[in-house]
TIDO-643079 format. One record per residue (C-alpha): y, z, x. Coordinates in steps of 0.5 Angstrom, whole numbers, padded with zeros to 4 digits, always signed. Each point is the difference from the previous one (the first is absolute). Layout:
BEGIN
YZX ...
***
This chain:
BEGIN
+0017-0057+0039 +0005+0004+0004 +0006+0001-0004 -0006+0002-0005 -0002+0006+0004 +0008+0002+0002 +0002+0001-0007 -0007+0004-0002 +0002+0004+0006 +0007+0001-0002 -0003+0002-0007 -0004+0005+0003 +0004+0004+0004 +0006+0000-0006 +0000+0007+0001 +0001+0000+0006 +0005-0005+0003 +0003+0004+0005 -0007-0001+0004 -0003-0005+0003 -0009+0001+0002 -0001-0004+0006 -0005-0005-0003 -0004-0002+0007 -0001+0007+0003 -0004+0005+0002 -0002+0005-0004 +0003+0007+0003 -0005+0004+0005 +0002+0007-0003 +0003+0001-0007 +0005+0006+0003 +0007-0001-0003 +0004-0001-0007 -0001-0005-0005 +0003-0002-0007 -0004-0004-0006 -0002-0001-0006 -0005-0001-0004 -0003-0003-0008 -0006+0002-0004 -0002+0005-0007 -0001+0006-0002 -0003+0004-0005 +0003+0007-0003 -0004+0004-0003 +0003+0006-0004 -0003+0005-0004 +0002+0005-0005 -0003+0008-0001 -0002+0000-0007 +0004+0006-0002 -0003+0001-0007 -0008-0001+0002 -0004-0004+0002 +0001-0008-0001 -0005-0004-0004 +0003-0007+0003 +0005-0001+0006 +0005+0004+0004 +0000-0004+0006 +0005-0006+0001 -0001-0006+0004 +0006-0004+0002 -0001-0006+0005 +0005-0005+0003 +0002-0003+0006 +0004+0002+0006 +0005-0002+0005 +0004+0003+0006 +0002+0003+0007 -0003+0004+0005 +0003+0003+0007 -0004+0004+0006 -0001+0002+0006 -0007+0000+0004 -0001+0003+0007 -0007-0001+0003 -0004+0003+0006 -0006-0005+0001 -0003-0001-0006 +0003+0005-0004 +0006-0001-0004 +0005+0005-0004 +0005-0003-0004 +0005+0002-0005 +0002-0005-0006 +0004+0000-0007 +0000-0005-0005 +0002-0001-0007 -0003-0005-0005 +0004-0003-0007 -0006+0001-0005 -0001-0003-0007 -0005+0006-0002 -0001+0000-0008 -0005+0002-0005 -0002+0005-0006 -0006+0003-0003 -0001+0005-0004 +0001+0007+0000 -0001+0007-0003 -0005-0002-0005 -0003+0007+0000 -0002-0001-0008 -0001-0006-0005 +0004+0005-0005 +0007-0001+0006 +0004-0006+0000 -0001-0001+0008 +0005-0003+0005 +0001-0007+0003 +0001+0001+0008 +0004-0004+0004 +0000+0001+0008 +0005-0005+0004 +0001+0000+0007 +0007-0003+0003 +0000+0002+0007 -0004+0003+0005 +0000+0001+0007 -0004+0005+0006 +0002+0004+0006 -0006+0001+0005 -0004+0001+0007 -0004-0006+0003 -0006+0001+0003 -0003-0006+0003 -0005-0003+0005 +0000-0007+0004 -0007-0004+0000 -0001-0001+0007 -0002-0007-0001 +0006-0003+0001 +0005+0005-0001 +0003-0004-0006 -0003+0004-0006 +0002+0008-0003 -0003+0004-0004 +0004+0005-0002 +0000+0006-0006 +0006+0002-0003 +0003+0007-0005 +0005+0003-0001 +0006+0001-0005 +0001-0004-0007 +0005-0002-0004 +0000-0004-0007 +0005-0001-0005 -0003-0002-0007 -0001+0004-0007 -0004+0002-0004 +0001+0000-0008 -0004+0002-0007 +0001-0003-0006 -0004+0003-0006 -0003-0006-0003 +0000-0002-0008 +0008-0001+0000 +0000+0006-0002 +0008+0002+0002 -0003+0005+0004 +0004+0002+0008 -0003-0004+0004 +0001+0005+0008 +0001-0004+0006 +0001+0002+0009 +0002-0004+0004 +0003-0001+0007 -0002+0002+0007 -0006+0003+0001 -0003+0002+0008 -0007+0001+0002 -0004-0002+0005 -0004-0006+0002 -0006-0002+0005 -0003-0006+0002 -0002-0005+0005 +0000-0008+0003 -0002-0004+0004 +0007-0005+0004 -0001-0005+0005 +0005-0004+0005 +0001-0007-0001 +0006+0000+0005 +0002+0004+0006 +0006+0002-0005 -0004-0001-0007 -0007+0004-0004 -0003-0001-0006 -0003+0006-0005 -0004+0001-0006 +0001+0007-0002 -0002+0006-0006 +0003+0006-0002 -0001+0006-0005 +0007+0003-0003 +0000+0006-0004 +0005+0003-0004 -0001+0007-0004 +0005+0001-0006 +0000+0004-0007 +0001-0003-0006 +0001+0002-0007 -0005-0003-0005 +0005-0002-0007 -0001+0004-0006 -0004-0004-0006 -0003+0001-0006 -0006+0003-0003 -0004-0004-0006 -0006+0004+0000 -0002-0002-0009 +0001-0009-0001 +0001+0002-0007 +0006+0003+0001 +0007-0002+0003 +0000+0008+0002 +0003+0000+0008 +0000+0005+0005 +0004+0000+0006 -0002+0001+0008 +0005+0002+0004 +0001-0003+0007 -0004+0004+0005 +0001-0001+0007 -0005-0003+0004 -0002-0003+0008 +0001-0008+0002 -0004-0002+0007 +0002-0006+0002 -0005-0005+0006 +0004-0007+0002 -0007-0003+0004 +0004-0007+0003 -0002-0005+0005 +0005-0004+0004 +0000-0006+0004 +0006+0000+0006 +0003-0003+0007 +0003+0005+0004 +0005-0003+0005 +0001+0005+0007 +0006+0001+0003 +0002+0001+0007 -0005-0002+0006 -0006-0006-0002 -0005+0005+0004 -0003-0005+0006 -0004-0006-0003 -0008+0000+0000 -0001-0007-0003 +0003-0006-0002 -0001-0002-0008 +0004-0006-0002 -0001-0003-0007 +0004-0007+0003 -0006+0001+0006 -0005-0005+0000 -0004+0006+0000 +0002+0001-0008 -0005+0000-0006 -0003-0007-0001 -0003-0001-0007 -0005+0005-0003 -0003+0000-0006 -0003+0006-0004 -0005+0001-0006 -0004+0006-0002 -0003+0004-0006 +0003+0007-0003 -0004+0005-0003 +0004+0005-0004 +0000+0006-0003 +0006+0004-0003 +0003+0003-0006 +0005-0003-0005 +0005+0004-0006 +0005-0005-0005 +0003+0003-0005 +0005-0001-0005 +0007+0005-0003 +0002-0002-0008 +0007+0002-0001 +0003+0002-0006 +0006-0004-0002 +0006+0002-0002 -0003+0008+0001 +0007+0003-0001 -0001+0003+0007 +0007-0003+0002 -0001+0002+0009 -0008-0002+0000 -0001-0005-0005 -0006-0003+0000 -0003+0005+0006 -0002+0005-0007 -0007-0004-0001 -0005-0001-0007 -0006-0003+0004 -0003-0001+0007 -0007-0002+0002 -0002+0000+0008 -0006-0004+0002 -0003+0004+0006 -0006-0004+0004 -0004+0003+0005 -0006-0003+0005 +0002-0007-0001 -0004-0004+0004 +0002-0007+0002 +0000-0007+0005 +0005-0003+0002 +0000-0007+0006 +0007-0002+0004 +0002-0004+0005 +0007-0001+0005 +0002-0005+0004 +0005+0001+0005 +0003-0007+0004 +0004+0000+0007 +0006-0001-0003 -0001+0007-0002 -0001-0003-0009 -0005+0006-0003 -0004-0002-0006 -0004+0005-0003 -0003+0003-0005 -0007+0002-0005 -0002+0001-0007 -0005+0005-0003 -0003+0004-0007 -0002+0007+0000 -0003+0004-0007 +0000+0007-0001 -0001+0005-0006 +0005+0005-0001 +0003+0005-0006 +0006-0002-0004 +0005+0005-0003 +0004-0001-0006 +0005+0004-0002 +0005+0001-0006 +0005+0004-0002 +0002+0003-0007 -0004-0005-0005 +0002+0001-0006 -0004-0005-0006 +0002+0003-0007 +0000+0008+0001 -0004+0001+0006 +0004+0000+0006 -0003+0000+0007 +0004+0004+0007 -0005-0003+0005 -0007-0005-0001 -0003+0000+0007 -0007-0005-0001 -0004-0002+0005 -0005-0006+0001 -0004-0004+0005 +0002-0006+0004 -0003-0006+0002 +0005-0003+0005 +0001-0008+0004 +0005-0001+0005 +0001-0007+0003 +0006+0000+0006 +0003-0005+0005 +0005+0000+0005 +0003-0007+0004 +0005+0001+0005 +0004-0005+0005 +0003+0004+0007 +0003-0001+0006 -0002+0002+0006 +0007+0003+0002 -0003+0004+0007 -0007-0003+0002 -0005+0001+0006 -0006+0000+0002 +0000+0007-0002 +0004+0001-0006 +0003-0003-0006 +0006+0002-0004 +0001-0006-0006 +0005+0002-0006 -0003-0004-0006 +0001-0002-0007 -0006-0001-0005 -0002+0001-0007 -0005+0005-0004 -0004+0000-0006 -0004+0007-0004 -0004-0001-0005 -0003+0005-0004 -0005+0000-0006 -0001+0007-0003 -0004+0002-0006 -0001+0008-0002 -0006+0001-0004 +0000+0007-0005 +0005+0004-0001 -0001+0008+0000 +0006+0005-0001 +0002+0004+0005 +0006+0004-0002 +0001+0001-0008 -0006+0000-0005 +0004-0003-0005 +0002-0006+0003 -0004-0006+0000 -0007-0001+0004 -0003+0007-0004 -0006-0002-0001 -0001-0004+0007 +0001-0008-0002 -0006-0004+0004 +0001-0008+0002 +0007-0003+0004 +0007+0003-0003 +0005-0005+0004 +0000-0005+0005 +0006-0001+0005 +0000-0006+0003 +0006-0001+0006 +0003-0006+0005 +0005+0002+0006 +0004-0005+0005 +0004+0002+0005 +0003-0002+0005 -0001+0002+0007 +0005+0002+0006 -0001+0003+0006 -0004+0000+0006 -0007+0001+0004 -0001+0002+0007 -0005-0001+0005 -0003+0004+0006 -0006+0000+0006 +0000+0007+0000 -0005-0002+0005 -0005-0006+0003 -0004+0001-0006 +0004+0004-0006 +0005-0002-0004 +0005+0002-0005 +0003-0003-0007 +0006+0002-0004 +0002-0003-0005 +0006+0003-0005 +0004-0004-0006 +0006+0001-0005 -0001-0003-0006 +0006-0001-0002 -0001-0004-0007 -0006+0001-0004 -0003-0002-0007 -0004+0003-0005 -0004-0003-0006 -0005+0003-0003 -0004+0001-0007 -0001+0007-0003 -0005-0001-0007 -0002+0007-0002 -0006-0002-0004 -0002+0005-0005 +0007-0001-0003 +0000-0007+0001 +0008+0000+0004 +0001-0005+0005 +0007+0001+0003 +0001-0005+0006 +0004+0003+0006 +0005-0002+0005 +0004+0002+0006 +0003+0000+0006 +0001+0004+0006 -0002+0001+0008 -0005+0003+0004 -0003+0001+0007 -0007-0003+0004 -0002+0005+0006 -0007-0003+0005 -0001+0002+0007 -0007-0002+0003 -0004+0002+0007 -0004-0004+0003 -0005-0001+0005 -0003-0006+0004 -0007-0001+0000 +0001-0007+0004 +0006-0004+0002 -0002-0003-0008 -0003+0005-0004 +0005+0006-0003 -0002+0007-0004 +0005+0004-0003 +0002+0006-0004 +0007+0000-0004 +0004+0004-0006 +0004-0004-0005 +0005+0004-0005 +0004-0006-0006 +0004+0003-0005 +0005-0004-0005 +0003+0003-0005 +0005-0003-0006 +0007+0001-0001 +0002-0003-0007 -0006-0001-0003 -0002+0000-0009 -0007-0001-0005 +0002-0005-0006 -0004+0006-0004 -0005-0003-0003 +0002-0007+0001 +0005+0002-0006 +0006-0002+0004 +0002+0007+0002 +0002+0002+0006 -0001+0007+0003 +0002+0001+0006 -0006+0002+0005 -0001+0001+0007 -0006-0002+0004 -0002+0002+0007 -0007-0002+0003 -0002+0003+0008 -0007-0003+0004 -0002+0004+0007 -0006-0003+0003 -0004+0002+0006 -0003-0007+0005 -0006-0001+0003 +0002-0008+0003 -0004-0006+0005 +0003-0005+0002 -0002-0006+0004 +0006-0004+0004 +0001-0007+0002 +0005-0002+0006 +0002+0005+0005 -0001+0007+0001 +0007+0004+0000 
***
């Protein structure tokens, strides 16, 4: 088991290699001095466009999730329990996303939006405090400078052949956040940690076209308008930092080769769930004769949005002496929620359509897990890093019940249509890479962070529009992002409680719909985020950490 642990070790610390942690130290007695480290995790960018024209019916805010990976540097200086610090970091991002924009009126053919976000780093003060426990815990807040490369780009929608507009490049902000880090090794820590972005920019909204009478192929021209673009990047990272210069004077020895190391402990427990849910899905126009954007410029979008979804989920870990981690849980949740269809120039006949925006109601199930083998690279009585490799499953079952029109009244849904309309029924696999870090921020309280990459994903769903009885089967690829941490509290040397938040997003990146099982192809984009709040319990065999 040895040479099993030195190869984990040594790939853990690949971007590091010049530095070597002392694995059978203390832990550092003051926190003074500088450090370099990196760190992984996800982030989500929420970008939203000024509607110059007026006031949106639907959209005009871009959310554009995807994971993250990168460095840091700092310096701290402490006086007693207080620490000042400064740090730079910079993360390689994979940010992406769309949704609609300036849809203002039914009559205007609106754009397809699309945020991206490359790069993003931040130049800031630390502020900290030393849990006077052992000396071994920092909880600390952050602000300062921001800076991200990115772009942000409209598309009128219909294929229209209309200019797209387009901004990109460096952008600087501001930033605010906070973590909370904890020495492994006189030399090493461990961190979770959130931060808020954000970036103010102008924009202009392409110009379009006017279709105010269906019965007419009569167009009117829009201008392009200058408008605002704010954009939030909202990230969370898991990172070690490795202290240079003096190790600080040892306080405690913790050894994960001691005799004192974990034996066998075996957790099980229930979850309650409550949380919100968004899928939705981008049908491109093939061939559209926009020869820089192609299949950006859209027909169709419809964005299944679920709010106070209440679900149960049960769990179990087990970790060995070794150091092997097994964990893992499965659960369901239901909700209701609205679904928005949108459709862009319709033409049937002589009518001809710019914008149908209708809305339904939404009866939603999910039914998730996740299992996850790790290994516990750096372990003691008090913490545990363990990089893993798992798999997950999302199932989704949507049925939207009437149809009300919202954006033209010559389009359809005028008079409101009663009953169910469409169902969407999804499965997406993914695997799972990444890492899960656990800390005693005291006797009793502990803390769980887990992040993943998902770097192959697979989507297969059903799309049956039954008023019109189309059944279009769907399928695609992509990648994704799974975020959890939790704080917990022991009751007793068996009997935990805690709170937690889970964030997941996946996303496809070459994706189509057999149209109406017809064996056309179209090509789709399909994108599904969950965010849930935890209420936990749990009950553990084996000896308490």
């Amino acid at each position: 088991m040895g040479g099993f642990r030195t190869l984990f070790q040594s790939l853990a610390l690949a971007p590091l290699t010049l530095l070597t942690p002392a694995m059978a130290q203390d832990a550092p007695a003051d926190w003074h001095g500088a450090y370099v480290g990196y760190h992984l995790g996800g982030a989500l960018d929420l970008a939203e466009v000024g509607d110059p024209f007026g006031p949106s019916i639907f959209g005009d805010t871009v959310r554009a999730p995807g994971p993250l990976a990168g460095g840091q540097i700092g310096y701290n200086w402490q006086s007693g329990a207080a620490l000042l610090g400064v740090e730079a970091d910079a993360s390689w991002a994979d940010l992406r996303g769309t949704n609609t924009c300036f849809a203002y009126s039914g009559y205007y053919v609106s754009a397809n939006c699309r945020a991206s976000v490359d790069v993003f780093g931040t130049f800031t003060g630390r502020l900290g405090w030393v849990l006077p426990s052992d000396g071994k815990t920092l909880i600390y807040g952050k602000a300062g400078l921001a800076w991200a490369y990115g772009a942000f780009q409209a598309v009128p929608n219909a294929g229209l052949d209309l200019r797209a507009t387009e901004d990109s490049g460096l952008d600087w902000g501001w930033t605010v956040g906070g973590g909370i880090e904890r020495a492994i090794t006189p030399r090493w820590t461990v961190r979770a940690e959130y931060g808020l972005l954000s970036f103010d920019q102008d924009f202009v909204a392409p110009g379009s076209v006017l279709i105010p009478r269906p019965r007419t192929w009569a167009v009117f021209a829009v201008d392009a308008k200058r408008t605002d673009l704010s954009r939030d990047i909202h990230q969370f990272k898991l990172g070690m930092n490795y202290r240079l210069g003096s190790a600080g004077t040892a306080r405690e020895t913790v050894s994960p080769d001691s005799a004192d190391a974990p034996g066998y402990r075996l957790a099980v427990g229930a979850r309650y769930a409550y949380g919100w849910g968004q899928f939705h899905k981008d049908l491109s126009i093939r061939d559209s004769g926009i020869p820089r954007y192609g299949d950006a410029s859209l027909r169709s979008r419809l964005t299944y949005e679920t709010t106070d979804m209440n679900g149960g989920e049960v769990f179990a870990r087990l970790d060995t002496p070794p150091g092997l981690m097994v964990k893992g849980f499965v659960g369901g949740a239901a909700s209701g929620g609205i679904m928005t269809d949108e459709d862009w120039d319709i033409g049937h006949g002589h009518q001809r359509i710019a914008y149908s925006n209708t809305l339904s109601s939404l009866d939603n199930d999910i039914r998730y897990g996740v299992v996850d083998v790790g290994y516990a690279v750096w372990r003691g009585d008090t913490y545990s890093v363990a990089p893993l490799v798992g798999y997950t499953r999302l199932t989704q079952d949507m049925t939207a019940i009437d149809c009300r029109q919202i954006g033209n009244r010559f389009a359809g849904c005028v008079p409101t249509i009663r009953g169910p309309v469409i169902t969407e029924d999804d499965t997406w696999e993914a695997l799972r890479l990444g890492a899960v870090v656990d800390v005693n921020l005291s006797r009793r309280v502990g803390l769980s962070a887990d992040a993943a990459y998902l770097p192959y994903v697979t989507f297969a769903g059903t799309d049956n529009h039954l008023l019109r009885n189309l059944v279009s089967p769907e399928d695609g690829n992509g990648l994704g992002i799974q975020l959890e941490t939790t704080l917990s509290y022991a009751l007793t040397d068996a009997i935990d409680v805690g709170i937690g938040a889970r964030y997941w997003a996946l996303w496809t990146t070459s994706a189509d719909v057999n149209f109406g099982g017809s064996g056309q192809l179209v090509p789709m984009r399909f994108a599904t985020e969950q965010a849930q709040l935890l209420l936990q319990g749990s009950y553990r065999f084996g000896r308490a950490p």
